[in-house]
C-alpha positions in Angstrom: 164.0 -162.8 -44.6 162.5 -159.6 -43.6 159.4 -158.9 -42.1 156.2 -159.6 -44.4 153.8 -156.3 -44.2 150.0 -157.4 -44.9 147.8 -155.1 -46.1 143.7 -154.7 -45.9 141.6 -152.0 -47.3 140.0 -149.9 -45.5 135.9 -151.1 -43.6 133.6 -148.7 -45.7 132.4 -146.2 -43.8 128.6 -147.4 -41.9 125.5 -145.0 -42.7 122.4 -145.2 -40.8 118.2 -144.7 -41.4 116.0 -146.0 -43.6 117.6 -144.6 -46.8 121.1 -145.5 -45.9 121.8 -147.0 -48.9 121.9 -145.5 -51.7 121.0 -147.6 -54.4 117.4 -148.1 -52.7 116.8 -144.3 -52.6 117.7 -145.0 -56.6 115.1 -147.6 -56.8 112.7 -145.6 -54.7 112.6 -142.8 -56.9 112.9 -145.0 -60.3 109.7 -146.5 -59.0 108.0 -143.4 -58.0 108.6 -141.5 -61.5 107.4 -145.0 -62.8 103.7 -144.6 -61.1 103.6 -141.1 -60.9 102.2 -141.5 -64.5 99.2 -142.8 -63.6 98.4 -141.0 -60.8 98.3 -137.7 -62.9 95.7 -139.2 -65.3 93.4 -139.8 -62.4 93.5 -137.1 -61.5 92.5 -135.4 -64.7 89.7 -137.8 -64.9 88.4 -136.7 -61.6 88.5 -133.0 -62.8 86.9 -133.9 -66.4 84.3 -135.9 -64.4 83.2 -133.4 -62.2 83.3 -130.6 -65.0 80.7 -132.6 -67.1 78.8 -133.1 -63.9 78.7 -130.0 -63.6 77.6 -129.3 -67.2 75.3 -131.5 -66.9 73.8 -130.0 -64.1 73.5 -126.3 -65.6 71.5 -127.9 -68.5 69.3 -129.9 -66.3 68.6 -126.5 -64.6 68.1 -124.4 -68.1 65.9 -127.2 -69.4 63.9 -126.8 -65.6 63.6 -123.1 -66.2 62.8 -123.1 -69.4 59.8 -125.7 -68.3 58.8 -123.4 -65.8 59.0 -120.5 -67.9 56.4 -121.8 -70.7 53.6 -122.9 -67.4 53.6 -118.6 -65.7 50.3 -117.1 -67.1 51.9 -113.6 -67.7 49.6 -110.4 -67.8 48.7 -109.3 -71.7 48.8 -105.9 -70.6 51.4 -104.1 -71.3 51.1 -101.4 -68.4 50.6 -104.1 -66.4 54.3 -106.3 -67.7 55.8 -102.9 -67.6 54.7 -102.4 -63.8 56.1 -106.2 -62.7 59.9 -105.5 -64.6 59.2 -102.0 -61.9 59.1 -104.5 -58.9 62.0 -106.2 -60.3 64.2 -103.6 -60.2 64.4 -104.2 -63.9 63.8 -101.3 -66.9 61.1 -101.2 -68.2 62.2 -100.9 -71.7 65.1 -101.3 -73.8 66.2 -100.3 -76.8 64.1 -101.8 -79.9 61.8 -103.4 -77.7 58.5 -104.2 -78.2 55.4 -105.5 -75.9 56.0 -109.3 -76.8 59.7 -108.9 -76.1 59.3 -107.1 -73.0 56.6 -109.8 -71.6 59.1 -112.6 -72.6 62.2 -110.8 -70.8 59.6 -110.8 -67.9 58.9 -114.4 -68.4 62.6 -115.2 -68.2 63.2 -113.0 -65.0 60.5 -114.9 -63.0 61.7 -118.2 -64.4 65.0 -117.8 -62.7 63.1 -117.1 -59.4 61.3 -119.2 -56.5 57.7 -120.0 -56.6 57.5 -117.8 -53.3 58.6 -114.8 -55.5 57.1 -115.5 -58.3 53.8 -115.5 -56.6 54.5 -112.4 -54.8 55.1 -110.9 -58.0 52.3 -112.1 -59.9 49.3 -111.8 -57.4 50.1 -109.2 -54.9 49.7 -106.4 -56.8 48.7 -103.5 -55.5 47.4 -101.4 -58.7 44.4 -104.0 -59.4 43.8 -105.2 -55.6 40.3 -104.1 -56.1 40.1 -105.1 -59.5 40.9 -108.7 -58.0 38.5 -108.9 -55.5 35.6 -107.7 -57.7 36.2 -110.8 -60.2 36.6 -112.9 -58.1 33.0 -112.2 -55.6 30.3 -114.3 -56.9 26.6 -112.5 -56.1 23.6 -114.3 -55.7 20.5 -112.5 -55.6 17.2 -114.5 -53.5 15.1 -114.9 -56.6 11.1 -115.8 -56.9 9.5 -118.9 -55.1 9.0 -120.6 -58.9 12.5 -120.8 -58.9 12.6 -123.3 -56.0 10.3 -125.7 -58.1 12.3 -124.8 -61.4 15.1 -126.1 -59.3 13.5 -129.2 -58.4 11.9 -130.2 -61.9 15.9 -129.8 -63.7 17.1 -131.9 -60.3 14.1 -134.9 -61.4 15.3 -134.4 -65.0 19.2 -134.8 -64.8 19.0 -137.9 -62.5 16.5 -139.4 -65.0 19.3 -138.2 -67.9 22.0 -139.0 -66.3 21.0 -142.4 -65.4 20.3 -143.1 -69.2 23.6 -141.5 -69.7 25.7 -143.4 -67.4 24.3 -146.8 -68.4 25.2 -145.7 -72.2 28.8 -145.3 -70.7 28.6 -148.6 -69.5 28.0 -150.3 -72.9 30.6 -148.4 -74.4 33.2 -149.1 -71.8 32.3 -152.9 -72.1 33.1 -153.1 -75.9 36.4 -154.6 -77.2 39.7 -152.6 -77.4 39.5 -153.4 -81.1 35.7 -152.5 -81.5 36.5 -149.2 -80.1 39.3 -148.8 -82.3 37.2 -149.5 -85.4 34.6 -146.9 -84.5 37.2 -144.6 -84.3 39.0 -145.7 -87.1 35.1 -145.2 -89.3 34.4 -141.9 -87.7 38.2 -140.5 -88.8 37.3 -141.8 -92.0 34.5 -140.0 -92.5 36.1 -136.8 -91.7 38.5 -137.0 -94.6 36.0 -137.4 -97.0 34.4 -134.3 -96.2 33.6 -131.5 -98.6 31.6 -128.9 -99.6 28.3 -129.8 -99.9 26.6 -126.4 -100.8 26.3 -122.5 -99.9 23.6 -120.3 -99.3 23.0 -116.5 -99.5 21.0 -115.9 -96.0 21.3 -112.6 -95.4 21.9 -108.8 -96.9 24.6 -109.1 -93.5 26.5 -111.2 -91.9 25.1 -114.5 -90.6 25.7 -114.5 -86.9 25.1 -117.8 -85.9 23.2 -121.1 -87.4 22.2 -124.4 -86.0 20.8 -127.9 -86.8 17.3 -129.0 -85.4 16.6 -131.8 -83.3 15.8 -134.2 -86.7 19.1 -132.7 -88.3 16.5 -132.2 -91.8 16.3 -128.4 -90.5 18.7 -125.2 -89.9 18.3 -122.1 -88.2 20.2 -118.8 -88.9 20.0 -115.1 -87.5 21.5 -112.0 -89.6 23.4 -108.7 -88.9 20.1 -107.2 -90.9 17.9 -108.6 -87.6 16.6 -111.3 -89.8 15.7 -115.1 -88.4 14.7 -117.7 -90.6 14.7 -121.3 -90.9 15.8 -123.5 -93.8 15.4 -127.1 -95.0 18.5 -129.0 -94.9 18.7 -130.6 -98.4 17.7 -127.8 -100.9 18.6 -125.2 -98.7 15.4 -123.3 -99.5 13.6 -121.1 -96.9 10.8 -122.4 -95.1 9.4 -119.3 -93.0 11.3 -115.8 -92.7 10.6 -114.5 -89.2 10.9 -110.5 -88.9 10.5 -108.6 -85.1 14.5 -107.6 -84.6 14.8 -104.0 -85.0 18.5 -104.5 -84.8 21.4 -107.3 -85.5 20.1 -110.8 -84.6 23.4 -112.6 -82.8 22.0 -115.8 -82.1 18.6 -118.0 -82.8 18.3 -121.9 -81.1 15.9 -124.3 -81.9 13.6 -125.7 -79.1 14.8 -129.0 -78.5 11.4 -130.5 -79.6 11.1 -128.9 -82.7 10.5 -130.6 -85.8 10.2 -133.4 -82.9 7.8 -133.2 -80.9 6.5 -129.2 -80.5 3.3 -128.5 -82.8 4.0 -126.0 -85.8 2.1 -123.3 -83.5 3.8 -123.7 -80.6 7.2 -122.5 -79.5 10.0 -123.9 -81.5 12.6 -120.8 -82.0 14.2 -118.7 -79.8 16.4 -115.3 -80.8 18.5 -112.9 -78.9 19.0 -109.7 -80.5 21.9 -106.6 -80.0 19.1 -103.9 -78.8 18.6 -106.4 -75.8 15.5 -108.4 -77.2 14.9 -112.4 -76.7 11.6 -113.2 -79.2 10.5 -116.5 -79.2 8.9 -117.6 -82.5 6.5 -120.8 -83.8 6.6 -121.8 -86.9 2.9 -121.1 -88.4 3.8 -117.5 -88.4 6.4 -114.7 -89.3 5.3 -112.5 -86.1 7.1 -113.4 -82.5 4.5 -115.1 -80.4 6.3 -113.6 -77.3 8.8 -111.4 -76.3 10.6 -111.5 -72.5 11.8 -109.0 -70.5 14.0 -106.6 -72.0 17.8 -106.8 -71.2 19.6 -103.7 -70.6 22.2 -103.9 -73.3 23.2 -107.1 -75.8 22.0 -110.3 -75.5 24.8 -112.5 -77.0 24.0 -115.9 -77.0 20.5 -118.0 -75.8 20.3 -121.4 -74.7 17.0 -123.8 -74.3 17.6 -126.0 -70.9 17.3 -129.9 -72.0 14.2 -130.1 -70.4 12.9 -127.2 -73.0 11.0 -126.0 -70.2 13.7 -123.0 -69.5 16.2 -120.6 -71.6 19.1 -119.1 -70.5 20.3 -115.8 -72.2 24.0 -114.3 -72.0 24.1 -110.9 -71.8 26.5 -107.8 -72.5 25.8 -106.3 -68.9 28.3 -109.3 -67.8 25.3 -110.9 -66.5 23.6 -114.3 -67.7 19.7 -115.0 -66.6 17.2 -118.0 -67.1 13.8 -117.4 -67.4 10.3 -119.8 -67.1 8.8 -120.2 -70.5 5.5 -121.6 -69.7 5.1 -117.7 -67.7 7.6 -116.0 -69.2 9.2 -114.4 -66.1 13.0 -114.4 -65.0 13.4 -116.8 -62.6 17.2 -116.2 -62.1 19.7 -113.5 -62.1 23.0 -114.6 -61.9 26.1 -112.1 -61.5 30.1 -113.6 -61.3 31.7 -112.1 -64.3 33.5 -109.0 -64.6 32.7 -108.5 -68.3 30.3 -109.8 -71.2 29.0 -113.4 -70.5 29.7 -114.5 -74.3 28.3 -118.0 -74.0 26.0 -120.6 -71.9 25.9 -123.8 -72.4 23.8 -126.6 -70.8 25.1 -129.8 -69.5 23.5 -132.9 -71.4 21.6 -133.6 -68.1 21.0 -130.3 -67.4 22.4 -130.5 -64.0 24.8 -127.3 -64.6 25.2 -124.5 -66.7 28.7 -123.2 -68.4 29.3 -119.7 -69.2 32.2 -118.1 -70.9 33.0 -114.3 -70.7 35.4 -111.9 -71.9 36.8 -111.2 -68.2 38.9 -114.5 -69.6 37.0 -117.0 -67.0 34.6 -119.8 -67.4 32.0 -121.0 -64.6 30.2 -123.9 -64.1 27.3 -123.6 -61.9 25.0 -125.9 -60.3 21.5 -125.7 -61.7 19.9 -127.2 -58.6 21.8 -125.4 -55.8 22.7 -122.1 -57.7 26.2 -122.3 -56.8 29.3 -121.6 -58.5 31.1 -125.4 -58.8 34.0 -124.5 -60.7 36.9 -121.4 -62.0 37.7 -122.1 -65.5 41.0 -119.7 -64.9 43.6 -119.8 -67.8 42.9 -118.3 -71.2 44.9 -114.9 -71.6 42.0 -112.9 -73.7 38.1 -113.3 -74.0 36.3 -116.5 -74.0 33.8 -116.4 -76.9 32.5 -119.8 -76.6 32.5 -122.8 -74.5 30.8 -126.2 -75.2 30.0 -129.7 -73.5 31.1 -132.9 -74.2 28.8 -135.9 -74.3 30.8 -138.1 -71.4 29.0 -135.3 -69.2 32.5 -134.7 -67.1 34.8 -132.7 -70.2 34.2 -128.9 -71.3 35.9 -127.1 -73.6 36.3 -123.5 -74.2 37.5 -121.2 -77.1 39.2 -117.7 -76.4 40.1 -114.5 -79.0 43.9 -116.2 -77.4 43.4 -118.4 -80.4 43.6 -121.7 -78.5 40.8 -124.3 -77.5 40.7 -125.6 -73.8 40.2 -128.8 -72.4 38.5 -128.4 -68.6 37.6 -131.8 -66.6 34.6 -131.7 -64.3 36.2 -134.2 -62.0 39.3 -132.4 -61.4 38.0 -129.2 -61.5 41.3 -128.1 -63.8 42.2 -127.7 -67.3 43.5 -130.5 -68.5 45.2 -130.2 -72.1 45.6 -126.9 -74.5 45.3 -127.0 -78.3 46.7 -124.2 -80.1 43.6 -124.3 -82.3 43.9 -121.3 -85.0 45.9 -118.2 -86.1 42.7 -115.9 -85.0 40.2 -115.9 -82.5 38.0 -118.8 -82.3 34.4 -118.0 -82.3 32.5 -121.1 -82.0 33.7 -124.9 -81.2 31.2 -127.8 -81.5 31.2 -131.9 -80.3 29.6 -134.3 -82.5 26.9 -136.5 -80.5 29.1 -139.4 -79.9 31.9 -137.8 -79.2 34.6 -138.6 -81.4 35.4 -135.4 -83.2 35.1 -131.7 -82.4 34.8 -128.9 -84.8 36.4 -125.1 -84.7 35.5 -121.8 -86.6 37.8 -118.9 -86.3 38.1 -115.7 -87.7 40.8 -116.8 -89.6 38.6 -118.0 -92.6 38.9 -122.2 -91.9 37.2 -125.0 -89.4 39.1 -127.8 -87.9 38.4 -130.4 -87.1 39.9 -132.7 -84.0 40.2 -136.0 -82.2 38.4 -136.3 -78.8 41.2 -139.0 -77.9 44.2 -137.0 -78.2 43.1 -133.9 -79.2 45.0 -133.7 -82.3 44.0 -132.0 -85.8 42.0 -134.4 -88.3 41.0 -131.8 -91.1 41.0 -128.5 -92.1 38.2 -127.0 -94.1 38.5 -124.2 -96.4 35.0 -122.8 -98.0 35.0 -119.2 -96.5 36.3 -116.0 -97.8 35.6 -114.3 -94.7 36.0 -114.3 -91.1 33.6 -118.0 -89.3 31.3 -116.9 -87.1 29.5 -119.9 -86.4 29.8 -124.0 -87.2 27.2 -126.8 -86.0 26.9 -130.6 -86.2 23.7 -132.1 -87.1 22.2 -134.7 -84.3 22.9 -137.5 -86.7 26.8 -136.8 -87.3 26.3 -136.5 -91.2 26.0 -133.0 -91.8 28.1 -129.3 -90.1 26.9 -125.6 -91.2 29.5 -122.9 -90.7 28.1 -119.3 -91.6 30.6 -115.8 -91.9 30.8 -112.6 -92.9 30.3 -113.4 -96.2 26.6 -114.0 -95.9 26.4 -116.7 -96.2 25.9 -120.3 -94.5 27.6 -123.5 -96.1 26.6 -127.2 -96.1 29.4 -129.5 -95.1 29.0 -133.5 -96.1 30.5 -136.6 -96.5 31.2 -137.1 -100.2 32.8 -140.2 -102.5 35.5 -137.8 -104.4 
């Protein structure tokens, strides 16, 4: 036998590293395309996520601007918008524009910026730097020595008031949640049944102003035609026509004894007149039984301190002065506004005095120290008439910027803004318990509003004409409005 050959295929060939072999660089990359999957939508989610974040945020910031935006008191003058888009670096106009759309491009400019800026922008300017200063310097001037005792006899009779006042506060915060309620619930009724109750021809003019008496059976009006007269309540029929205006009467106040308290022959009226005249009448005779000093151009509105042992006068020189009526001197002349004082008003106490001018500033000053307590600083036109509230601690204020005020005492800042009427509001009244306040306004209605929330209850139509004046009687039950039209209108709770 031959030789038996044996043969033996060939050792395959040895490979080295960690991917030697090849089927696990197979399974490596199967796996890998097998998760890569997820690892892409992760991704994305990550990208989508941070895309609405950042959506979010950019609204968040327009919503914060646009916040910021509706709190910047602006200038109204539109020399003076034109001279802030200057600063800016921005034009001044562009094409089609108008003033309200150039001080809303303003407006948006300076919501985009830093308070810093916007401060620098607003209150650094250089055109009314004296301007500035002079509204804001409050003058005293040293006044006689019966003003020290003046001072003293109001300080006696607002801590006597206000103690009445504050135990009265007391009481009422006491009561049930649900007792409250119910008042409220009876005075809101009352409100909507409200109508017409009759209209009187009271002058050949306008009827500037009219207001209830102490016993809420009497009113008091004064006429463009320099006529005062009083009027009783129910028939609306005069009582005594008092003539010694030689011009436009703007505003006549009852004493706050009369029909009360005062004798028939003894002071009970009080007028202010546009050639500068306050008369004071009684009501035995048609003659003024005095006449104060003269004031060098319109008296606008006249108030009698609670005590009735004072009167205040507000006057076009863009001063407001007090004066004894027992001697009939001035006992105070007070300075602080720029412009016309339009209105004063009396705390309830009698502790302070409020006074609203067209410089677009209220002050409250301190009838026993003579100081100015308080900056009423936010209306954007004229203040024509400002008004206390019974709590002693709320104020409110109408301007020709068509909105009402709310000013707190305590925090010394306003605190709410009702965008009252579609004109200027001329005269704004609070009914003795303070659940309701009424409006007039040139546009021709009153309204009438909550004290709790300041929200609109009613609105009154009765007027043809532009409101000069509205009042509540003492009792709650009866308001007079008088316009344009001459007239002055009863307003009364009715069953229909």
């Amino acid at each position: 036998m031959g030789e038996e050959h044996v043969f033996a295929a060939p050792a395959p060939p040895k490979q080295f590293g960690s991917l030697a072999n090849a089927e696990s660089v197979k399974a490596i990359l199967h796996n890998t395309h097998k998760s890569s999957g997820p690892t892409v939508s992760l991704e994305r989610m990550a990208v989508s996520n941070e895309a609405d974040s950042r959506h979010d945020a950019e609204m968040l910031a327009e919503f914060e601007r646009r916040k910021r935006a509706r709190t910047l008191t602006l200038p109204t003058d539109d020399v003076q918008v034109k001279l802030k888009l200057r600063a800016l670096n921005q034009p001044i106009i562009l094409f089609g524009e108008d003033a309200l759309d150039r001080r809303e491009r303003l407006r948006a400019l300076l919501s985009t910026m830093s308070e810093d800026e916007i401060a620098a922008v607003l209150h650094t300017d250089e055109v009314n730097a004296d301007k500035n200063d002079e509204e804001t310097v409050t003058w005293y001037h040293r006044g006689p020595a019966e003003l020290r005792n003046a001072r003293v006899q109001m300080a006696d009779f607002s801590l006597r008031k206000a103690k009445l006042r504050l135990e009265k506060a007391r009481e009422e915060a006491a009561r049930p949640a649900h007792e409250k309620a119910l008042i409220r619930q009876e005075a809101h009724k009352r409100i909507q049944q409200v109508n017409l109750y009759a209209s009187q021809v009271a002058d050949t003019r306008p009827v500037a102003f009219c207001e209830f008496s102490a016993d809420s059976e009497h009113i008091v009006t004064a006429g463009w035609s320099g006529a005062v007269a009083v009027w009783k309540r129910d028939e609306c029929a005069q009582e005594i026509k008092f003539a010694g205006h030689s011009s436009q009467a703007g505003c006549a106040r009852f004493h706050p004894g009369a029909f009360v308290q005062n004798q028939p022959n003894t002071l009970n009226v009080a007028s202010g007149g546009y050639d500068g005249t306050v008369l004071l009448w009684s009501l035995s005779q048609e003659t003024p039984i005095a006449e104060l000093e003269k004031h060098p151009q319109r008296v606008a509105k006249v108030a009698f301190h609670p005590n009735g042992l004072h009167l205040a006068t507000a006057c076009f020189d863009a001063t407001w002065r007090m004066y004894d009526l027992t001697t009939k001197k001035e006992l105070l002349f007070q300075e602080g506004h720029s412009k016309t004082v339009a209105d004063v008003a009396f705390h309830p106490d009698g502790s302070v005095a409020l006074t609203g001018g067209h410089d677009c500033y209220g002050r409250v000053w301190d009838m026993r120290t003579g100081r100015c307590i308080m900056f009423l600083d936010g209306h954007t036109k004229e203040i024509h008439t400002v008004e206390w509230m019974p709590n002693g601690y709320e104020m409110i204020s109408g301007s020709s910027d068509n909105s009402m005020k709310v000013w707190d005492l305590r925090m010394r800042r306003n605190t709410y803004t009702m965008p009252a009427h579609t004109s200027v509001v001329t005269r704004v009244r609070a009914d003795s318990a303070g659940q309701y306040l009424v409006s007039a306004s040139f546009d021709c209605s009153l309204k009438m509003w909550s004290t709790t929330g300041w929200q609109p209850l009613r609105q009154l139509q009765g007027h043809d004409t532009r409101i000069l004046c509205v009042d509540i009687s003492p009792d709650g039950q009866w308001m007079c409005s008088s316009a344009f039209d001459r007239t002055f209108k009863l307003w009364a709770q009715s069953d229909y």
